[in-house]
PAZAPA-4460 file (N, C-alpha, C; in steps of 0.05 Angstrom, whole numbers, plus 32768, in hexadecimal, padded with zeros to 4 digits):
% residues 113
    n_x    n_y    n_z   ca_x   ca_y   ca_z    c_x    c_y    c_z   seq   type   mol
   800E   809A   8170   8017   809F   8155   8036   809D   8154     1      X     A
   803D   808F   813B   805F   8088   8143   8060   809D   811E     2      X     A
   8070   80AB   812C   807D   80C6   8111   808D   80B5   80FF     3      X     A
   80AC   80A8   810C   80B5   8095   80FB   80A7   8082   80E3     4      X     A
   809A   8080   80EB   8080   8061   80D8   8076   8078   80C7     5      X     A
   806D   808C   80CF   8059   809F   80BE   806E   80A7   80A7     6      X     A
   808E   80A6   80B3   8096   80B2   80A0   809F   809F   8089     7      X     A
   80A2   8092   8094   80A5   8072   807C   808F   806C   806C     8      X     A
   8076   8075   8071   8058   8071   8064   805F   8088   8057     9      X     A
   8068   809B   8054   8065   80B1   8046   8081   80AE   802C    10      X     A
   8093   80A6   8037   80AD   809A   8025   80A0   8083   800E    11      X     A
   808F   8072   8027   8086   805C   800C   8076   8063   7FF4    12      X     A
   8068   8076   7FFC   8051   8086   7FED   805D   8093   7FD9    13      X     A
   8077   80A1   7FDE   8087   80AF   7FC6   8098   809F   7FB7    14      X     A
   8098   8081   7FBF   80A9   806C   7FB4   8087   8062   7F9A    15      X     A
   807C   805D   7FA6   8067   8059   7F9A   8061   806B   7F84    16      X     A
   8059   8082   7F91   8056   8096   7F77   806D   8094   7F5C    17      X     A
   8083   8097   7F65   809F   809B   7F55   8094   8082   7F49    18      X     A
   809C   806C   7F41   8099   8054   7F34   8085   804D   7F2D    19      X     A
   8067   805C   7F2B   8054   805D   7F20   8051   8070   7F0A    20      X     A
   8061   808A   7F0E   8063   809C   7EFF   8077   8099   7EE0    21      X     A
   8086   807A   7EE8   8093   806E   7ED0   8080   8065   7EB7    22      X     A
   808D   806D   7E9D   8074   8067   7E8C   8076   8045   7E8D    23      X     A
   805E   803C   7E7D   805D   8023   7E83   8073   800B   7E6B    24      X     A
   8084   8018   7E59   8098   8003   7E54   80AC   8002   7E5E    25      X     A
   80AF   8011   7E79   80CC   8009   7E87   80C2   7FF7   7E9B    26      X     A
   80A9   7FEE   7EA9   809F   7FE0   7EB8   8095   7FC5   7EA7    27      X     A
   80AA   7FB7   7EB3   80A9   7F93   7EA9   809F   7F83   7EB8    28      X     A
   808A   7F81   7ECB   8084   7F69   7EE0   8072   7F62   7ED3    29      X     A
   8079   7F45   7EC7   805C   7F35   7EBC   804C   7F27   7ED3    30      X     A
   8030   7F2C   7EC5   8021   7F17   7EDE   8025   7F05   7EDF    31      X     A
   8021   7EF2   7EFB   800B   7F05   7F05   801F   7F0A   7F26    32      X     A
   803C   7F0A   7F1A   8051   7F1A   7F27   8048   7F37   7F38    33      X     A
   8043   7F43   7F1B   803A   7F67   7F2B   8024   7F63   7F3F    34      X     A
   8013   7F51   7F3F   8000   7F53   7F59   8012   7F45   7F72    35      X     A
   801A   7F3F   7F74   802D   7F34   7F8A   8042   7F51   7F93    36      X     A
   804A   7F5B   7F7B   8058   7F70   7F85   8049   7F87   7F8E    37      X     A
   8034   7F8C   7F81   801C   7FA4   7F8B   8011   7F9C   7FAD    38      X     A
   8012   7F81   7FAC   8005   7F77   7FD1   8019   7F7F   7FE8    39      X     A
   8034   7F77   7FDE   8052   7F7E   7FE6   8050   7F98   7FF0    40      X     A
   8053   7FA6   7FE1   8059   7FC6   7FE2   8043   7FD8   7FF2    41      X     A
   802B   7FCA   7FED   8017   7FD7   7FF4   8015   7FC4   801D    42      X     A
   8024   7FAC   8018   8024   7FA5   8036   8030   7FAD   8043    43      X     A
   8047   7FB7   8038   8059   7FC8   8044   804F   7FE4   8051    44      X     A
   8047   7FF3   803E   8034   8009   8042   8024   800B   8056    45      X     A
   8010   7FF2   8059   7FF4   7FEC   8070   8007   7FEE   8084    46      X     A
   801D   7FDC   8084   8034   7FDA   80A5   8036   7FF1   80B1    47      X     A
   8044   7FFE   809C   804B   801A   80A5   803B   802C   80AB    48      X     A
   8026   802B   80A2   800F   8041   80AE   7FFA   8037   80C5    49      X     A
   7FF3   8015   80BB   7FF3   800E   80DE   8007   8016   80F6    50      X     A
   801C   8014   80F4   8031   801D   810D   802F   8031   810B    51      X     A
   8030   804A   80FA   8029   8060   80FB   8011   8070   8109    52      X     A
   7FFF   8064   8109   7FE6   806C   810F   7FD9   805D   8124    53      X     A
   7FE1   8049   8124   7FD5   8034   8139   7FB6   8033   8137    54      X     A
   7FA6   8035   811F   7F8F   8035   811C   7F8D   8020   80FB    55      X     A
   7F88   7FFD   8100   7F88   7FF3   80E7   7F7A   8001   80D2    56      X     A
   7F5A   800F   80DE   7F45   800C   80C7   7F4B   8021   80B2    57      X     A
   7F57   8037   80CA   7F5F   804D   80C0   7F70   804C   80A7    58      X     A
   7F90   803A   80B6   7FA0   8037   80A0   7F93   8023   8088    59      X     A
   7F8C   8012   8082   7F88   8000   8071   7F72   801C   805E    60      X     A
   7F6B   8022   8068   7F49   803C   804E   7F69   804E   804D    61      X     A
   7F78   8056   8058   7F8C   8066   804D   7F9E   8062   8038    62      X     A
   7FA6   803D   8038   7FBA   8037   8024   7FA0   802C   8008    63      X     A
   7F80   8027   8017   7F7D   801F   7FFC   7F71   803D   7FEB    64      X     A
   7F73   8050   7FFA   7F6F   806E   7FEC   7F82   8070   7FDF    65      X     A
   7F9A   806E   7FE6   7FB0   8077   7FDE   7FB3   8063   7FC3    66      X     A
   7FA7   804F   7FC2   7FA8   8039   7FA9   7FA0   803D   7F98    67      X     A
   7F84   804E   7FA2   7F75   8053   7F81   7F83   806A   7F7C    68      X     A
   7F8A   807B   7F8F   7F97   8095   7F85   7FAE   8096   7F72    69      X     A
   7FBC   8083   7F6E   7FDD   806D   7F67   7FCC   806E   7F4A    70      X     A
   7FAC   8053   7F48   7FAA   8049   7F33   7F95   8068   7F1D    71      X     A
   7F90   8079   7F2A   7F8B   8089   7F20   7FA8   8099   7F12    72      X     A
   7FB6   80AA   7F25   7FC9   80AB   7F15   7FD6   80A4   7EFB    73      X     A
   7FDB   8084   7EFC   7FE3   807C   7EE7   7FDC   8072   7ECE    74      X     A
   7FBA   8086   7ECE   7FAC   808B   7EB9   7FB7   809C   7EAA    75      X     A
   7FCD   80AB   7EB4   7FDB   80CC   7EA4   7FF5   80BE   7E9D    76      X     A
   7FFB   80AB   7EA1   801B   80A8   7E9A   8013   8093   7E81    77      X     A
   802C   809B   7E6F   8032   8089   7E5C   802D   806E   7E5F    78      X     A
   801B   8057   7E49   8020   803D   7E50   801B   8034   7E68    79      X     A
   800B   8045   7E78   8004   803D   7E8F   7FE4   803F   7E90    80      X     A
   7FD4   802B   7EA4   7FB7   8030   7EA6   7FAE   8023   7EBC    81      X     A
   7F8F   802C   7EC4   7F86   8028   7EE3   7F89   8009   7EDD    82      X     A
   7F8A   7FF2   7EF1   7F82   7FE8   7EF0   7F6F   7FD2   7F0F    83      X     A
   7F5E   7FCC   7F0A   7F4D   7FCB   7F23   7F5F   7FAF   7F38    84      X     A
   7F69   7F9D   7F21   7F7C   7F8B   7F30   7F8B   7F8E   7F42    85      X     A
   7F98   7F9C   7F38   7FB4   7FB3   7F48   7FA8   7FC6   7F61    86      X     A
   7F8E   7FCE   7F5E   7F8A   7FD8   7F77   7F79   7FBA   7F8A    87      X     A
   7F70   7FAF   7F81   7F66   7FA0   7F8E   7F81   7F92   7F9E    88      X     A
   7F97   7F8F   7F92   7FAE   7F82   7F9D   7FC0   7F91   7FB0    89      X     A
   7FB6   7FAA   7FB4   7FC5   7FC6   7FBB   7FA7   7FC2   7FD6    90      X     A
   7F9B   7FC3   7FDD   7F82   7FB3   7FEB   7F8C   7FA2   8003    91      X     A
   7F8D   7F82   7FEF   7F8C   7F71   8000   7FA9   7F77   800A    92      X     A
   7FBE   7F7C   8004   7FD7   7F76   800F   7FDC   7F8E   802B    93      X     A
   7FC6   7F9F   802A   7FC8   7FB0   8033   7FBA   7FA6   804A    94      X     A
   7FA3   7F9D   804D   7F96   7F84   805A   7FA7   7F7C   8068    95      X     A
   7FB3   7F68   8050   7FBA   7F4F   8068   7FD7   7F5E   807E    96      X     A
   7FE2   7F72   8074   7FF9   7F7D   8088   7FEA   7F88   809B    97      X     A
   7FD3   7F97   809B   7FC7   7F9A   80B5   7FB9   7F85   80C2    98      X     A
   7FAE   7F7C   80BA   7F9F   7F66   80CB   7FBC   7F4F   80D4    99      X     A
   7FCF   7F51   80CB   7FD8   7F43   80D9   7FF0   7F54   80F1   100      X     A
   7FF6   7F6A   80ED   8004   7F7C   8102   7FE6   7F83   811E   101      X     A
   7FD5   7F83   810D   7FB7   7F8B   8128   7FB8   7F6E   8136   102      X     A
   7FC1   7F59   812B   7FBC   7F45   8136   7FD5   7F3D   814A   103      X     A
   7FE7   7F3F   8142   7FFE   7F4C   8152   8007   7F59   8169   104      X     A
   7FFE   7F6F   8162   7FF4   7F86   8171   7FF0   7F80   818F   105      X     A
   7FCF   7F7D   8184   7FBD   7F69   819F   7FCF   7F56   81AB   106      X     A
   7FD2   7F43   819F   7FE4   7F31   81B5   7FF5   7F3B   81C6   107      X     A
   8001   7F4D   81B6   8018   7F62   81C8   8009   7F71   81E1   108      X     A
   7FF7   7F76   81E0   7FE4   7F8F   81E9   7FEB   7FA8   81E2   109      X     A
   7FF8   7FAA   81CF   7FF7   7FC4   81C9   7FE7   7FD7   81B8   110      X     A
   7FD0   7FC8   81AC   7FBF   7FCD   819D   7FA3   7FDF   81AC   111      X     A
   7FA3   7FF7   81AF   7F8F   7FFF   81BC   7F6D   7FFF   81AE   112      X     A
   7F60   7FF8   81BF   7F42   7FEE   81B1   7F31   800D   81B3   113      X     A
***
């Protein structure tokens, strides 16, 4: 377990929250922009809690919990609403940063099975 990474997954998560908790006319990303930025943020996320944890399956069901938890939330804010896109994109990006750090990893050997 690397504490550093955990703590950056926990930073991103409150970066996340904070800018989700914005009502929705100060948020301008037209599509299909915002899904690129939702895969971004959320790959970032997978990284960090892969190195954190050193367990992909683990991290990836963690950031996409943490996704619906995001798109739930911003059922309560102003101009804001779930939407299934945005977690699906909060998903794959989360995906593809682990599967490709596990893939990584392995080569390195540092990936324990």
């Amino acid at each position: 377990m690397n504490r550093a990474y955990l703590a950056l997954a926990g930073l991103q998560m409150a970066l996340i929250f904070w800018f989700s908790a914005q009502p929705g006319d100060t948020v301008g990303i037209p599509a299909p922009w915002d899904k690129l930025v939702h895969a971004g943020v959320y790959a970032l996320l997978g990284h960090f809690l892969a190195q954190g944890t050193q367990r992909p399956l683990f991290s990836w069901s963690l950031a996409v919990l943490y996704g619906l938890s995001d798109e739930i939330h911003q059922m309560f804010v102003p101009g804001r609403v779930f939407d299934l896109g945005d977690w699906l994109a909060d998903a794959g990006g989360a995906a593809l940063a682990i599967l490709a750090w596990s893939a990584l990893s392995r080569r390195a050997g540092r990936l324990q099975r």
